[in-house]
N, C-alpha and C positions, 0 to 999 in steps of 0.2 A: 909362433905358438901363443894361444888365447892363457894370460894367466887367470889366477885363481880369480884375482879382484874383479879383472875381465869378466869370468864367468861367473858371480856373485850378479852382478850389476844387469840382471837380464831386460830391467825396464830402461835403463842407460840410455838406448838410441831413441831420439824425438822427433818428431818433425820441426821445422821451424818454427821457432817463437817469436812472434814479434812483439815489442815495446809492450803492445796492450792484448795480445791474445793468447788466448787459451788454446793450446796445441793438441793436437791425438796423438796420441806417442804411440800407440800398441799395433803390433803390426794383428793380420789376418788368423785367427785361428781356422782350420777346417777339419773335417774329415780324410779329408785328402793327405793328411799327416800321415795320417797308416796307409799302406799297401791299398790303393785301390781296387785291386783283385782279389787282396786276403779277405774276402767273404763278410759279411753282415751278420753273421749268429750269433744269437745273444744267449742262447739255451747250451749254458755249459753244460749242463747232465748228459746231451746229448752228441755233444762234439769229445767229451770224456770216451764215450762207446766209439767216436770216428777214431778217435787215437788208440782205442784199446784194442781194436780189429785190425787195425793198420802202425803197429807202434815201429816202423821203420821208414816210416813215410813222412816226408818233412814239411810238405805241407797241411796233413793233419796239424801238426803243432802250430806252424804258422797260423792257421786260422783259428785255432782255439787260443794261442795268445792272443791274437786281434780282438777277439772276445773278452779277455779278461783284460787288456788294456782297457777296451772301452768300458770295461764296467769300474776302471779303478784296482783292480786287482796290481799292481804294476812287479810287486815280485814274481807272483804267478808268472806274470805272460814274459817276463826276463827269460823264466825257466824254459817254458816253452820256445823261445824263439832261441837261445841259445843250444836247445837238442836239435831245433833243425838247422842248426849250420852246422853243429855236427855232424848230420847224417850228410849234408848238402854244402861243401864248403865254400860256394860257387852261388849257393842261394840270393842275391842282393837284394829280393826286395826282404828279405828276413831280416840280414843287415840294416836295412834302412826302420825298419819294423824297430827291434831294437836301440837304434839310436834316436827315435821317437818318445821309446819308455824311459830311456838314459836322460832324456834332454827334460822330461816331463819332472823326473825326480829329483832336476838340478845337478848331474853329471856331466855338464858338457865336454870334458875330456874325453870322458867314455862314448859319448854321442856323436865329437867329432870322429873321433877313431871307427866306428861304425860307418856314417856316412863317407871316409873316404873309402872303407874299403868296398861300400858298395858302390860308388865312382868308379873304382880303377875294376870290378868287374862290368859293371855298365856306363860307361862315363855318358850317354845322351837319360839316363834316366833319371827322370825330371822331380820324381819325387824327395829322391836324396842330395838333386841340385839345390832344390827350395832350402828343404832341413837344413842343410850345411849352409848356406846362404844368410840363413836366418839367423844364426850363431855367429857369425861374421861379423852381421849385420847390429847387431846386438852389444858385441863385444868392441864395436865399433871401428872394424877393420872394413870399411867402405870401399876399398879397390877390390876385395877380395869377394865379397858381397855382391856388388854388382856381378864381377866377371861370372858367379854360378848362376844369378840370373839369367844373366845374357844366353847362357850355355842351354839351359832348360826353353829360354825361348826358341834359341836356335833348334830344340827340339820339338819344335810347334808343340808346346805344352800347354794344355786350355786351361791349367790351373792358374787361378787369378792373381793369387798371392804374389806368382814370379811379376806379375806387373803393379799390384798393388806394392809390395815391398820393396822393389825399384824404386816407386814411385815418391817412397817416405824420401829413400836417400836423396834421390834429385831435391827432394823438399829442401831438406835439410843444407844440400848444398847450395838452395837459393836459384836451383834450374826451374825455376816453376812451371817455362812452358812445355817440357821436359816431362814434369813430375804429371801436369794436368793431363798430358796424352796418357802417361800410364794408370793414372787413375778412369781416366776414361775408357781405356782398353778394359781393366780393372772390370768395371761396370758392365759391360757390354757383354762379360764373360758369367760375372753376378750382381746380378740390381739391388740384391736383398741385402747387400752390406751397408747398414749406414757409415760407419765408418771412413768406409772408400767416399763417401759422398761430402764426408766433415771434412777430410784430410783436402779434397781436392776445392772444397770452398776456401780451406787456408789461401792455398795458393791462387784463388781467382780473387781472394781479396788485397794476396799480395801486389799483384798485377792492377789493380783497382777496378774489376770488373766487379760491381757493388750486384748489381742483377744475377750474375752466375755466382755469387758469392751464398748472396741471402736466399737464391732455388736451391743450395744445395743443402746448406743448414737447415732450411724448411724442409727439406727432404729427410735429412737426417733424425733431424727431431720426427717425423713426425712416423719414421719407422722403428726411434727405440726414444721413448717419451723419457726414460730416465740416463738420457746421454747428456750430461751438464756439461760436458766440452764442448756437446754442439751450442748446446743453449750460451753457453758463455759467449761462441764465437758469434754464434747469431746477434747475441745483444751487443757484441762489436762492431758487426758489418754496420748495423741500423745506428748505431751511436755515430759513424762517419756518415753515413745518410744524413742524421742530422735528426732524427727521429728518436727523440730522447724519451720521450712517455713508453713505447715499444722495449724502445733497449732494456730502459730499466725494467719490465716485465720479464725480459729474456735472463736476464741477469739474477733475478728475483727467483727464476725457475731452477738456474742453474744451484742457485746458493740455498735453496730448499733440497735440492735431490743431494747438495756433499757442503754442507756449510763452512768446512772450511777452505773449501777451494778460493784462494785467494784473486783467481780474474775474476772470478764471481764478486766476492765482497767489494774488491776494488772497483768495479763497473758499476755496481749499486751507486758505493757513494758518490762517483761523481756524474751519473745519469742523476742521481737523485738531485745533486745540485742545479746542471743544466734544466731539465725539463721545468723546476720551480722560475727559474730565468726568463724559460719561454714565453 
């Protein structure tokens, strides 16, 4: 059972830190959180009239919570996703719907209790493998974490996260070659994550592949310009390079976008030393 402290500590799980870098800790958010079939309407006036015509129908509710989840509503769409499990007791992606706005409001009890019980009506549904995975994962229960992975992949699931969030743990456990394939799967699934790109330069740097390390930071950085983890890691890779003028630039980037980030400050100062040496 995840306790309270557990479920407090939701940034808790990191990727590997090593001596001098700056880690990506945060796993994947998507869309893919909610039901990927509960509908895209963002026009509650008129998903109000689908439920008013149809007020015994549990997917009207479903997709007008999905709606008012995505707008931040998060009581709203409780309400509504909780009438259609009642009309539907059997509904799982509602269930999973549900333990999405639970997990979002910081209930992970209520969210895990959601996600299993929409397992034990669908157990290959890959949506509520991830969610629940992620809570695991989070709470730092890593056997458990993987094994929903494993399950959603086993359900050929094209959502990236089951391989990008695999791919933190192997980090963490120091599997790097491990973590670099599920990062790379990651990618292949979506290119537009920098993250996926920061996290798996960790590990090409752990490995000392300096080339795969500083393409990927370069990547990272250059798809979300205010990513100082990348920039910190970047101005790491290039300080073992040995390219001390650069680093400290990288370094420089990172400690302007979050000033107190400490690999940031500490990579200054002692880039700043070196490159005066050179």
């Amino acid at each position: 059972m995840i306790s309270k402290q557990q479920t407090k500590s939701f940034l808790a799980v990191t990727s590997l830190c090593f001596a001098l870098a700056a880690c990506q800790t945060a796993g994947m958010q998507s869309g893919a959180d909610f039901d990927r079939n509960a509908g895209t309407a963002d026009n509650i006036a008129s998903l109000n009239q689908v439920v008013a015509k149809s007020p015994s129908d549990p997917n009207a509710y479903n997709i007008r919570g999905t709606a008012y989840g995505r707008s931040g509503q998060f009581d709203l769409a409780l309400q509504d996703y909780t009438r259609a499990i009642q009309l539907n007791p059997n509904f799982h992606q509602a269930y999973a719907n549900r333990a999405l706005i639970y997990k979002k409001m910081g209930n992970m009890q209520a969210a895990l209790a959601d996600y299993n019980q929409a397992i034990a009506l669908d157990p290959t549904y890959d949506v509520a493998l991830i969610g629940r995975g992620d809570i695991y994962r989070v709470a730092n229960q890593l056997s458990q974490a993987v094994s929903d992975y494993n399950q959603a992949i086993i359900a050929k699931t094209r959502d990236p996260r089951a391989y990008y969030h695999r791919g933190l743990i192997f980090q963490q456990q120091r599997n790097h070659a491990q973590a670099i394939e599920d990062f790379t799967f990651a990618l292949s699934l979506d290119a537009s994550n920098p993250d996926a790109f920061n996290s798996r330069g960790v590990s090409y740097l752990a490995q000392g592949d300096m080339r795969g390390a500083l393409g990927d930071f370069s990547n990272a950085v250059r798809m979300d310009r205010k990513n100082y983890r990348a920039w910190a890691n970047q101005g790491i890779a290039l300080e073992k390079a040995g390219d001390y003028e650069k680093a400290y630039d990288s370094f420089s980037r990172a400690k302007f976008i979050n000033p107190n980030y400490e690999p940031a400050v500490n990579g200054m100062n002692r880039t700043r030393k070196l490159r005066n040496r050179a």
